[in-house]
C-alpha positions as CSV (number, residue, x, y, z in Angstrom):
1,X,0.0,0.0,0.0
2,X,1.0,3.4,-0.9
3,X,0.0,7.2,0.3
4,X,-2.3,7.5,-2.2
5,X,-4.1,3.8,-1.9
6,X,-4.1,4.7,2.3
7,X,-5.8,8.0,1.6
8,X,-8.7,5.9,-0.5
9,X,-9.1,3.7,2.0
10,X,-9.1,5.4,4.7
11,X,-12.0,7.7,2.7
12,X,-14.0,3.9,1.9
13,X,-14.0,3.3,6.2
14,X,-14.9,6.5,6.8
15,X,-12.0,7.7,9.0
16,X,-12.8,11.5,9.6
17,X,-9.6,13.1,7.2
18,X,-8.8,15.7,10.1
19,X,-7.6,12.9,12.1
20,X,-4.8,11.8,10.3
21,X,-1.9,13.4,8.2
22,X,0.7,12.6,6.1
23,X,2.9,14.0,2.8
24,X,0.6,14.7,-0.1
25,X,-2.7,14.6,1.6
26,X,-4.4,17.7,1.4
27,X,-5.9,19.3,3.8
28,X,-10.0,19.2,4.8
29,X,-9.8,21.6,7.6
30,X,-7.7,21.6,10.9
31,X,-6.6,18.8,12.3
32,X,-8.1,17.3,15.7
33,X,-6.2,18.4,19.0
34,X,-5.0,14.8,18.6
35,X,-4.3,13.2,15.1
36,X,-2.4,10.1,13.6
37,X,0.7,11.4,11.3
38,X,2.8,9.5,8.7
39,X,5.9,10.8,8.1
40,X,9.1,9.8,5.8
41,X,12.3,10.4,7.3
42,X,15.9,9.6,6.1
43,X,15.9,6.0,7.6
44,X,12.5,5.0,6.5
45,X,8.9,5.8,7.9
46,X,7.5,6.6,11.2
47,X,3.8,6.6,12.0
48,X,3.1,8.6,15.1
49,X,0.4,10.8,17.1
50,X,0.4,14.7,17.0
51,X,-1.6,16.0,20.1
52,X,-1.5,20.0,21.0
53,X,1.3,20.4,18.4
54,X,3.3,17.8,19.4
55,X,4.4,14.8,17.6
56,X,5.2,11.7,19.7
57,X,6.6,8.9,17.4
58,X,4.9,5.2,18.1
59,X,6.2,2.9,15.3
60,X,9.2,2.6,12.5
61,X,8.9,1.3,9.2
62,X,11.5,0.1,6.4
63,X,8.9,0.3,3.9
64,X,5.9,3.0,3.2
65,X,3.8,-0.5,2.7
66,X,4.3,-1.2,6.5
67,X,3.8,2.2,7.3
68,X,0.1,2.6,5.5
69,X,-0.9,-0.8,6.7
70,X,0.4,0.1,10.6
71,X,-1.7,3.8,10.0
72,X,-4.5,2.0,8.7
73,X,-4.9,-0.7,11.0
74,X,-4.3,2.5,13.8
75,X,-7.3,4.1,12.6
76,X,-9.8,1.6,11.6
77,X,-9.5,-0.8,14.6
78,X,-13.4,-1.3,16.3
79,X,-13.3,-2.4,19.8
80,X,-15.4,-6.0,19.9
81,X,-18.7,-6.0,21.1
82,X,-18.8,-6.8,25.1
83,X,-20.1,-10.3,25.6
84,X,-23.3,-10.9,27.2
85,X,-23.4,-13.1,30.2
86,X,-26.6,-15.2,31.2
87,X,-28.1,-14.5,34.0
88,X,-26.5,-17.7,35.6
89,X,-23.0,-16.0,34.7
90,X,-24.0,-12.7,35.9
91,X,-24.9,-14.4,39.5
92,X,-21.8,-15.9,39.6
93,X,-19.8,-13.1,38.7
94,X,-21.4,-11.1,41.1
95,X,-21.0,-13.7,44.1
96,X,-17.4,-13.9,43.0
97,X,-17.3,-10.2,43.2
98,X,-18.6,-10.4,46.8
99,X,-16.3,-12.9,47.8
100,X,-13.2,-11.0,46.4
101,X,-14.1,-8.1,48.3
102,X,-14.6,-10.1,51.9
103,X,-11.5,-11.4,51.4
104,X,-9.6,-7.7,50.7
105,X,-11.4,-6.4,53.5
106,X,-10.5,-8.8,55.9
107,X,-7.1,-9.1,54.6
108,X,-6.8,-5.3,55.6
109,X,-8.0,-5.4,58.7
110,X,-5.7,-7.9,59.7
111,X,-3.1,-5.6,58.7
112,X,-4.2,-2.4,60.1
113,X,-4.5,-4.6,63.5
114,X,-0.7,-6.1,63.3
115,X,0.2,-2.2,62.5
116,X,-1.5,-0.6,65.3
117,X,-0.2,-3.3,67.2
118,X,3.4,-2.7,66.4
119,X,3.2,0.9,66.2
């Protein structure tokens, strides 16, 4: 993948174009306060994250291929869907929960008692 296939596709998902940047793409506005970049440099490519004016580089590439596919992949990822639990899982969870807690609070209690008692 090049610049110019990464700017199509990024267009075909739908990214929002003033939250990335890199050479050749023109502009559609300002950029977010906090926007992915692409950059070529003299070793190779770097994709990074410009927030407030500032870039912060996250990833380098050998190859503008690597580079498009890292921005794109940056960009497009969807979060999975949370899982639904039954209502038998849910109970469970929530005993579990309860028992977890106990536990914590008893465990510190214990220690605040061997503290005072030492101190």
């Amino acid at each position: 993948m090049n610049l110019e296939q990464l700017a199509g596709e990024l267009a075909k998902a739908g990214v929002d174009p003033r939250s990335y940047h890199f050479p050749g793409k023109q502009a559609d506005g300002p950029l977010h306060d906090s926007a992915v970049y692409l950059e070529a440099d003299g070793a190779g490519w770097t994709v990074g994250v410009r927030e407030r004016g500032v870039n912060t580089p996250r990833q380098s590439f050998d190859t503008e291929d690597a580079a498009c596919r890292y921005m794109y992949d940056l960009l497009t990822w969807k979060a999975p869907e949370p899982v639904r639990l039954t209502p038998e899982e849910a109970e469970a969870a929530r005993l579990l929960n309860e028992r977890i807690q106990a536990e914590n609070l008893r465990d510190l209690r214990e220690r605040k008692a061997r503290y005072d008692a030492e101190h």
